[in-house]
N, C-alpha and C positions, 0 to 999 in steps of 0.2 A: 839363497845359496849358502850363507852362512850359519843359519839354523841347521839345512842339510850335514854340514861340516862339519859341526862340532855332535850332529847324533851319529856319524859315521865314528868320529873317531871313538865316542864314549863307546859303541857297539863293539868297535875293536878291543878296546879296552877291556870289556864283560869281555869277550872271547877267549882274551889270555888268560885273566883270572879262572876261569872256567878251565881251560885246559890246564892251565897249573895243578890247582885243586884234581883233577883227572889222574893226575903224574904222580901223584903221593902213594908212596909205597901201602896196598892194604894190609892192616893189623894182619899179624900171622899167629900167634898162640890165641888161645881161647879166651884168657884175663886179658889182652888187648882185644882181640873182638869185641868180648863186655862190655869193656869201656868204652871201646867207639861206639857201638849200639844204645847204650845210656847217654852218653854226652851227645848224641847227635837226635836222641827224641827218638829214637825208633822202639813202638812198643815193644816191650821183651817177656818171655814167660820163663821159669826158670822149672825146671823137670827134675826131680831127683829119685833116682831110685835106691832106697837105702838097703836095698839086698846084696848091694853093690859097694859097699863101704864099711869101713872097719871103725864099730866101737871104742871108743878110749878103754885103753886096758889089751886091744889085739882082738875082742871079740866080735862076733858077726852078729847083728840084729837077731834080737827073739823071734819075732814075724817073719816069716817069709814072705817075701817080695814085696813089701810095701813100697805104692811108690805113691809121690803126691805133687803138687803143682801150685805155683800162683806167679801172677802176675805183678811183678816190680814196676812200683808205684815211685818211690822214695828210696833212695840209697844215699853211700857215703863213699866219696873216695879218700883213702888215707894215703899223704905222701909219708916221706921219712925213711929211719930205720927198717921199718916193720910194715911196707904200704900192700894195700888190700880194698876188696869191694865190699863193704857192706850192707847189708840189708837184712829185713825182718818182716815176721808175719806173727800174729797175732791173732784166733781164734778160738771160739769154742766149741766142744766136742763133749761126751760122755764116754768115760769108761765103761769096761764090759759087767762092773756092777751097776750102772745106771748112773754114776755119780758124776754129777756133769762137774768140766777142769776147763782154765784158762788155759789155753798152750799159748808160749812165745817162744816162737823160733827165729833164732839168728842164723846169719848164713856170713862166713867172710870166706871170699874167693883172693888166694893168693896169685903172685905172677907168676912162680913155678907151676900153675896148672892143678893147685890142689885146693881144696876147700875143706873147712872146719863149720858144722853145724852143731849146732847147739840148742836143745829143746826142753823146756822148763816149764813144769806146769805149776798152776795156783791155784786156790779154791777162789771161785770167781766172786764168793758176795765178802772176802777181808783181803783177797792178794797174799795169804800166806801160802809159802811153796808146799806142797805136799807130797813132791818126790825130790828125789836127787837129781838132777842135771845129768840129761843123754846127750853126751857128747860122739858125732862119729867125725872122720875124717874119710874126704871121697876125692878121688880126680877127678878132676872133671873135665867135660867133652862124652867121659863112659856115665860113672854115677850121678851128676850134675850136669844136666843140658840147658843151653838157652838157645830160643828161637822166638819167632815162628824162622824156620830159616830159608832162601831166597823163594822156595814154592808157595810159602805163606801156611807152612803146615810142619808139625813134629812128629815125623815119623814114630810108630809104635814099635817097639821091636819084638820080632817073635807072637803077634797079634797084638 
């Protein structure tokens, strides 16, 4: 009877904490959803369509409607002054003359809802950079989505 006892009370115990955890207000802007979806391990993909975001300088992407994807592996959360989510992708590609480029791309998602991407290419056999740095800035929720979201799918838009 006192084994009984003491698993009853511990069961009550797990019950409150469970309903506590229940009661917590859910993340409401996009940069807190982020963050709770990383910090709690839930895989995330991150969606960008850069047709949809403004170049440094006010311009709008050469490409029409580029849009591209990957999956966050590895991030950073900055507190402080200036805090943000970072993350980065790294791959290789070929230009439209053939000549194959490192791209690294950085992403930092601010808590006002906006994101700064940043895309730098290198000749992949020295690491010397061979353009200049495409910076755009996008909001995000529109131009920068993360999911899969609660259906376990990322809506396409428009097909």
């Amino acid at each position: 009877m006192r084994y009984f006892s003491k698993a009853l009370t511990a069961l009550v115990v797990l019950g409150s904490v469970t309903q506590a955890q229940a009661v917590l207000p859910a993340p409401t802007g996009e940069y807190e959803q982020l963050q709770h979806r990383l910090l709690t391990g839930l895989p995330t993909a991150a969606i960008v369509d850069l047709g949809k975001c403004q170049m440094k300088g006010g311009k709008k992407p050469e490409a029409i409607g580029p849009i591209g994807g990957l999956l966050i592996r590895d991030f950073m959360i900055m507190r402080g002054p200036q805090p943000n989510i970072g993350f980065s992708d790294d791959h290789l590609t070929v230009m439209p003359d053939g000549t194959p480029v490192l791209e690294v791309i950085q992403y930092r998602v601010m808590p006002d809802d906006t994101a700064t991407i940043t895309a730098n290419r290198f000749s992949p056999g020295d690491y010397k950079k061979i353009s200049k740095p495409m910076v755009f800035n996008c909001h995000v929720g529109t131009a920068l989505r993360f999911g899969p979201k609660q259906h376990g799918i990322i809506p396409a838009e428009n097909g």
